[in-house]
C-alpha positions as CSV (number, residue, x, y, z in Angstrom):
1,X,8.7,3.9,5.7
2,X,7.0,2.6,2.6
3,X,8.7,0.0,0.4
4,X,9.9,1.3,-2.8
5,X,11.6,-0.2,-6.2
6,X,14.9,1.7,-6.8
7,X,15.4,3.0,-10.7
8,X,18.4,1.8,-11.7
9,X,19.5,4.6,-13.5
10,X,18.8,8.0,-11.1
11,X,19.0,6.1,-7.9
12,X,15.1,7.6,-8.4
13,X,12.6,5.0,-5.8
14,X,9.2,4.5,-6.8
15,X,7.0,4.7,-3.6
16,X,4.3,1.9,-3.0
17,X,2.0,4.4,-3.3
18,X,2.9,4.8,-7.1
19,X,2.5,1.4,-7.9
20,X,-1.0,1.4,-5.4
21,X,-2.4,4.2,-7.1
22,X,-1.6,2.7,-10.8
23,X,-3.5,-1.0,-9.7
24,X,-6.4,0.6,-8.5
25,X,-6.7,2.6,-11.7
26,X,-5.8,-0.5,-13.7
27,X,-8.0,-2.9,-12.4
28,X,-10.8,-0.7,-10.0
29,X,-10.9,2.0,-12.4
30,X,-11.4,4.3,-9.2
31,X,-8.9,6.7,-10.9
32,X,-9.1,8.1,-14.5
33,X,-5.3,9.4,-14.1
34,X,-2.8,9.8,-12.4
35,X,-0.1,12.8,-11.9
36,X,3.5,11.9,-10.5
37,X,6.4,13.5,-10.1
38,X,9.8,13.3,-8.7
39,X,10.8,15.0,-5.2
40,X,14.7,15.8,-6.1
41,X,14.9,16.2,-1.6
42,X,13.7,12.5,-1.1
43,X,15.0,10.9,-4.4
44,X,11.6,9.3,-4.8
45,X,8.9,9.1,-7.0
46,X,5.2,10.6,-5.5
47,X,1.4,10.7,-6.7
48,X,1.2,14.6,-7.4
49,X,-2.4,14.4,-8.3
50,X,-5.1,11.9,-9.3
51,X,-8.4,12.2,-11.2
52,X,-11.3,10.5,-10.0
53,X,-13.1,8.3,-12.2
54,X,-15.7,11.2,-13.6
55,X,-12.7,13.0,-14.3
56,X,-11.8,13.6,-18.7
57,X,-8.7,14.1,-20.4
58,X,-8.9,17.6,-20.1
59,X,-8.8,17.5,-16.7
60,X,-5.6,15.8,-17.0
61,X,-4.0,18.6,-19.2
62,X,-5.3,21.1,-16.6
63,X,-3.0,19.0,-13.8
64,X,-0.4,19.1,-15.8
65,X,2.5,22.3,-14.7
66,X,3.3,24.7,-17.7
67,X,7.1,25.1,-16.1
68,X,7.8,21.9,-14.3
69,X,8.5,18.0,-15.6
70,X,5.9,15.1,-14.6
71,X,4.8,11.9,-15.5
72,X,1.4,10.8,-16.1
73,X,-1.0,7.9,-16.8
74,X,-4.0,8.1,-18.6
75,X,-6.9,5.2,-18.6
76,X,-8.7,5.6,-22.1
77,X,-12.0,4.0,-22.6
78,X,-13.1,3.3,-26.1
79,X,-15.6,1.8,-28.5
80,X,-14.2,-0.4,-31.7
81,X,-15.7,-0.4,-34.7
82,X,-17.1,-3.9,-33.9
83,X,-18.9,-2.5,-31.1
84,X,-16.6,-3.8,-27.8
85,X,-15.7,-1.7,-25.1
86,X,-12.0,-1.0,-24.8
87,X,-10.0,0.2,-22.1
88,X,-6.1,1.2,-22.7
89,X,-3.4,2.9,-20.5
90,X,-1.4,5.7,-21.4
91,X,2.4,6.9,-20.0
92,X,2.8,10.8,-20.5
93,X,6.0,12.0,-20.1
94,X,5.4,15.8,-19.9
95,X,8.4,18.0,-20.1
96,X,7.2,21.7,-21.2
97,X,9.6,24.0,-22.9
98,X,9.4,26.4,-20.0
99,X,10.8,23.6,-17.5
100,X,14.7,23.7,-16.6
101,X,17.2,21.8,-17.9
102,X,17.9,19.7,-14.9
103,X,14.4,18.8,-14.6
104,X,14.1,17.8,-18.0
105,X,17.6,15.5,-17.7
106,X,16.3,13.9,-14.2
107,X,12.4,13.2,-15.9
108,X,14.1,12.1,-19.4
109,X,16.4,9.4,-17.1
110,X,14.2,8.0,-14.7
111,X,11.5,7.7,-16.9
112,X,12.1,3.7,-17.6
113,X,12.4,2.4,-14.5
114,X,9.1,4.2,-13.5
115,X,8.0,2.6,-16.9
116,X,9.2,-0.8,-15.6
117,X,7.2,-0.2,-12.5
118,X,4.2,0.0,-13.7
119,X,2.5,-3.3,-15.7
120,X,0.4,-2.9,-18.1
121,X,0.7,0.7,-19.9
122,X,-0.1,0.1,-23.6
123,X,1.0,3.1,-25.2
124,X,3.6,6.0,-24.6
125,X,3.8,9.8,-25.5
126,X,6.0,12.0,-24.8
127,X,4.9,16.1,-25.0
128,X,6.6,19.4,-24.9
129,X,3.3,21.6,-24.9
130,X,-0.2,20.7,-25.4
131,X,-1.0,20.0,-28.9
132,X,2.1,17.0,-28.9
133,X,-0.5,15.3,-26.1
134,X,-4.4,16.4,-27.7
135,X,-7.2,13.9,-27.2
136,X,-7.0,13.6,-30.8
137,X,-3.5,12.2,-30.5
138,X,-4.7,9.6,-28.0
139,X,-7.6,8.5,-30.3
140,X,-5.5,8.2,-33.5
141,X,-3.4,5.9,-31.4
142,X,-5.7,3.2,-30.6
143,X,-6.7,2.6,-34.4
């Protein structure tokens, strides 16, 4: 059985795998995001789906359920105005209008300590359909 950090609040565990799959996007950039969501049988955290690294942000919108709660993390790569190549996380926590209630209350809770689990996200958004999350969103918030 794989170690796993407990979230305080839901009683939620983070699998290693989680936190594997975020440092290998963080510092290997073998992943271009990553998908997770909570099993409410196992009262744990799991990679639902990731992105390879010639995978786009729309790609990640695609992944994303129109009736179910999930988390994601987005690696953005970017060019400043003074010419230097950027790279900056995302956290997405994707809760759809279609979703039910109990999903939306479990995701809304645990959504800290998988925060806390994961060093090194620079920005957070938090959607309820497609438009709150667009790639123009993303790029307005690294100016």
């Amino acid at each position: 059985m794989a170690m796993a950090f407990k979230m305080a609040t839901t009683g939620m565990r983070v699998t290693e795998e989680c936190k594997n799959s975020f440092l290998e996007m963080k510092w290997k950039k073998v992943h271009r995001y990553i998908v997770y969501k909570i099993d409410e049988g196992s009262k744990r955290m799991t990679v639902d789906k990731v992105g390879g690294a010639g995978e786009g942000y729309d790609d990640l919108a695609a992944a994303l359920p129109q009736d179910d709660c999930r988390y994601a993390v987005f690696d953005f790569d970017f060019v400043t105005v003074d010419n230097c190549r950027k790279s900056k996380i995302f956290f997405i926590a994707w809760a759809p209008t279609a979703s039910r209630v109990r999903a939306k209350i479990l995701y809304a809770t645990s959504k800290d300590g998988l925060r806390r689990a994961l060093d090194g996200i620079s920005y957070e958004l938090q959607a309820t359909d497609p438009t709150e999350m667009g790639f123009d969103v993303i790029k307005d918030r690294v100016k």
